[in-house]
N, C-alpha and C positions, 0 to 999 in steps of 0.2 A: 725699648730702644731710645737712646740719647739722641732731642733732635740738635741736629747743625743749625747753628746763627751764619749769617751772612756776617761779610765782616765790617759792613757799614752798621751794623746793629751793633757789635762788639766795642765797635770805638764811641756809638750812642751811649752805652752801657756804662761805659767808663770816664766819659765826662759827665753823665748824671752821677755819678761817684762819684767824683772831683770835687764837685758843688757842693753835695752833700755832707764830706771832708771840712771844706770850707766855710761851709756856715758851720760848723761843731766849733771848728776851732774860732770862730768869731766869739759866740758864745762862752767857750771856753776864756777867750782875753776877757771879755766883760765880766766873767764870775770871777776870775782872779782880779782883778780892778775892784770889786767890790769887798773883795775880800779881805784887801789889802788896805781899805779905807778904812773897812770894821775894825781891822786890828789895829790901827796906827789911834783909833778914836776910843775905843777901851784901853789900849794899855798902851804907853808912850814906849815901856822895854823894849818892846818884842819887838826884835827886825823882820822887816819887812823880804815878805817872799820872793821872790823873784822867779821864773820861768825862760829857761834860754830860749834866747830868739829866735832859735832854727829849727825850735822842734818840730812846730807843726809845718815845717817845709820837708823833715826826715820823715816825718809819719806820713805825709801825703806821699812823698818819693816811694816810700816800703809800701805803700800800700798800694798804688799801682803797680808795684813790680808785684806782690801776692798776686794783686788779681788778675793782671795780666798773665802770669804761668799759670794760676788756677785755671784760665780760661782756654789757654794752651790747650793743659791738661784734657779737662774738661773735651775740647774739640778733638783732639787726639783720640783721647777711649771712643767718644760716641762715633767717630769713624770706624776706629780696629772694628767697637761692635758691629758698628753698621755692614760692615763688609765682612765681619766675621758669618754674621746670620744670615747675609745674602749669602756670601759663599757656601755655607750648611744649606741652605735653602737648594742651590742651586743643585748642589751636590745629591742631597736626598732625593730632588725632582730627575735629577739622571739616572741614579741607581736605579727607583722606581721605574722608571724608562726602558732601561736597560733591560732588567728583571722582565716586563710587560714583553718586549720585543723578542726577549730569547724566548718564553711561554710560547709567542705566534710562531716563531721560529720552530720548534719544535712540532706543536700543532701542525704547520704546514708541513711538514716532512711526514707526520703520520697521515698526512690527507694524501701527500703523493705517492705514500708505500699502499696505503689502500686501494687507491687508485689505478696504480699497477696491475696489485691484486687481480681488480674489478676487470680490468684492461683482459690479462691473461686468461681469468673463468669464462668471460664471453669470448674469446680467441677459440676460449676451447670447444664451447658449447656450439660455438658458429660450425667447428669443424664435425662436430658430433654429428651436428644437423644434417651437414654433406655429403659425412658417411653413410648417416642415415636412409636420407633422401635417394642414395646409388645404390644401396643392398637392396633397398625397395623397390628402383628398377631394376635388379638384379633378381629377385625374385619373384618379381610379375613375367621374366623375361624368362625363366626356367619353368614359372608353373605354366606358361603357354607352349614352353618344349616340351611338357611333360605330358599336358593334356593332348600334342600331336601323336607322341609315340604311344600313348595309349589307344589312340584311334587307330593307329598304324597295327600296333599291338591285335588290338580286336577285328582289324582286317587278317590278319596273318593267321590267327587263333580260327579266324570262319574259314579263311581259305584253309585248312589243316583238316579240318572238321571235314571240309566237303571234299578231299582228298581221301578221307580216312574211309567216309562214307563209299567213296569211289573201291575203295580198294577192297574193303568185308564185302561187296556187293561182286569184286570182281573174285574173292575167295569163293565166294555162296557160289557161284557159278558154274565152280570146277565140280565135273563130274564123272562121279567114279567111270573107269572105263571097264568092259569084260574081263571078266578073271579074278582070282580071288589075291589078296593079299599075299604078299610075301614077307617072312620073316626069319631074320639071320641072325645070330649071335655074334658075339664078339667077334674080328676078326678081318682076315680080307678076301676079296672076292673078286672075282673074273666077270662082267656084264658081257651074257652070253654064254656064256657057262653057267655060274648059280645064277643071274638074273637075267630074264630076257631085256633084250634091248628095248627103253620106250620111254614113255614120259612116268613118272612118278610123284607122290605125294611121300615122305621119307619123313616118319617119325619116331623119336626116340627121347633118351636122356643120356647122352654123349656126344663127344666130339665126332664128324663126320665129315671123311675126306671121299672126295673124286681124284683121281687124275686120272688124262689121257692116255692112248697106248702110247705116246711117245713121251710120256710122263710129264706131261704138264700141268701142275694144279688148277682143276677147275673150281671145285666146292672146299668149299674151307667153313665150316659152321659148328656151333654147338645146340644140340636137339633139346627138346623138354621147354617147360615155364616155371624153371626151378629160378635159382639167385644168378645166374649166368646164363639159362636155357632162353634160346631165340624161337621159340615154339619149332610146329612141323617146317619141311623146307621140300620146295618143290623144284625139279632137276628134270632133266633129261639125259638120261643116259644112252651113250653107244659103245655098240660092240667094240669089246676091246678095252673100256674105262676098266681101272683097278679100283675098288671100293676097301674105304679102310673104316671099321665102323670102333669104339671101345666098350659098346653095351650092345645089349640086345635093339634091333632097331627093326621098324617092319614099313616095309616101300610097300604102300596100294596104289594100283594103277589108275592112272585118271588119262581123260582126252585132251 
C-alpha cells in the first residue's frame, strides 16, 4: 500500500528539488565557463559555445511540472489503492459476516424445530402419564368391585348350598304312604277312576300333564334325568283331575 504525504511535505519535497536544480545548473555555468576559457586558450579558431540563457529557467519550470504530476499521480493511485483494499477488506469482512450469521441463522431455527419437537414428546408423555395414572384408578376401582361381588358371589353360592341341603333333606323325608305303586301307560286318565285320589310321587320319561275337572292346567312338566327330564314330580291329585301321561309313568303314593 502507497503511503499518503501530507501536503506540507510535498511542497518540502519540491523546494529541496528546486535547490538541488539549482546548484546543478550553477555548476553546470561554471563548467561551461571553463570550457570556454580552455578552448579560446588552445585554439584562437574555434568559436566560442554558448548556452541560451533560459535554459536552465525551462528545465527547472519542466521539471516541477513532472514532478508535480508525478506526485499527483503518485497520491492519486496510493489513495484508489488505499480505498480500493479498504473497500475489499471491508467487503470480505461482511460476506464473512454474513455467511457466519446466516450459519447461526439456520442453526437457530434447527434448535427451535427441535425444540418443538422436545415440547410436543413431553406434551405427550405428560398425557400418557394421565392416562396412565386414571386406568390405574380405574383399575384398582373395579378389582375392589370385583372382589365385593365375589364375596357377594360366595354368599349367594352358601346360601344355595344350604337351600339345596334344605330341600334333599326335605325330599328324604317324604314317605311312601300305604298301597303299592301305580302304574299307567301312555295315555289319559280319570283320578278316581284309574287313580285314587291323593298325594303322589309321579315318575317317568315324558311329558306329564294334570288338569282340573273344569280343565285348568295344573301340572305341566317333563319326567326322567334325561337332556330335558326335570327328575320325579310330586302332585296331589283330585277326584276329577284328567291325567295326560306320553310314556309309561308310575304315581307311588306318599304322605
Amino acid at each position: 500500500m502507497v503511503e499518503l504525504k501530507k501536503e506540507s511535505d510535498v511542497e518540502k519535497d519540491v523546494t529541496e528539488n528546486e535547490s538541488i536544480k539549482e546548484e546543478n545548473q550553477n555548476e553546470q555555468k561554471e563548467t561551461e565557463t571553463t570550457a570556454t576559457v580552455s578552448n579560446t586558450s588552445e585554439s584562437a579558431p574555434e568559436q566560442k559555445i554558448k548556452l541560451p540563457k533560459n535554459l536552465s529557467f525551462q528545465m527547472t519550470k519542466e521539471l516541477k511540472i513532472v514532478i508535480g504530476i508525478s506526485l499527483v499521480i503518485i497520491i492519486l493511485v496510493g489513495a484508489i489503492s488505499y480505498r480500493s483494499g479498504f473497500n475489499k477488506n471491508i467487503s470480505t469482512r461482511v460476506y464473512s459476516l454474513s455467511e457466519q450469521y446466516r450459519e447461526v441463522a439456520d442453526k437457530l431455527e434447527e434448535t427451535k424445530t427441535e425444540l418443538k419437537e422436545n415440547e410436543n414428546l413431553l406434551n405427550d408423555l405428560k398425557e400418557y402419564e394421565k392416562n396412565r395414572k386414571e386406568l390405574n384408578e380405574n383399575l384398582k376401582t373395579k378389582t375392589a368391585e370385583l372382589e365385593t361381588k365375589n364375596k357377594d358371589l360366595e354368599g349367594i353360592n352358601t346360601q344355595i348350598s344350604q337351600k339345596q341341603a334344605v330341600l334333599d333333606k326335605l325330599n328324604g323325608d317324604i314317605v311312601q304312604a300305604k298301597g303299592q305303586p301305580i302304574t299307567l301307560p301312555a295315555g289319559q286318565f280319570v283320578v278316581g277312576n284309574d287313580v285314587p285320589a291323593g298325594r303322589y310321587n309321579v315318575s317317568g320319561s315324558s311329558n306329564f300333564f294334570v288338569y282340573s275337572s273344569s280343565g285348568r292346567l295344573k301340572v305341566n312338566t317333563i319326567l326322567g334325568n334325561g337332556y330335558v327330564g326335570r327328575g320325579d314330580y310330586v302332585c296331589t291329585l283330585d277326584t276329577g283331575d284328567n291325567i295326560e301321561n306320553h310314556a309309561r309313568t308310575t304315581f307311588t303314593p306318599i304322605q
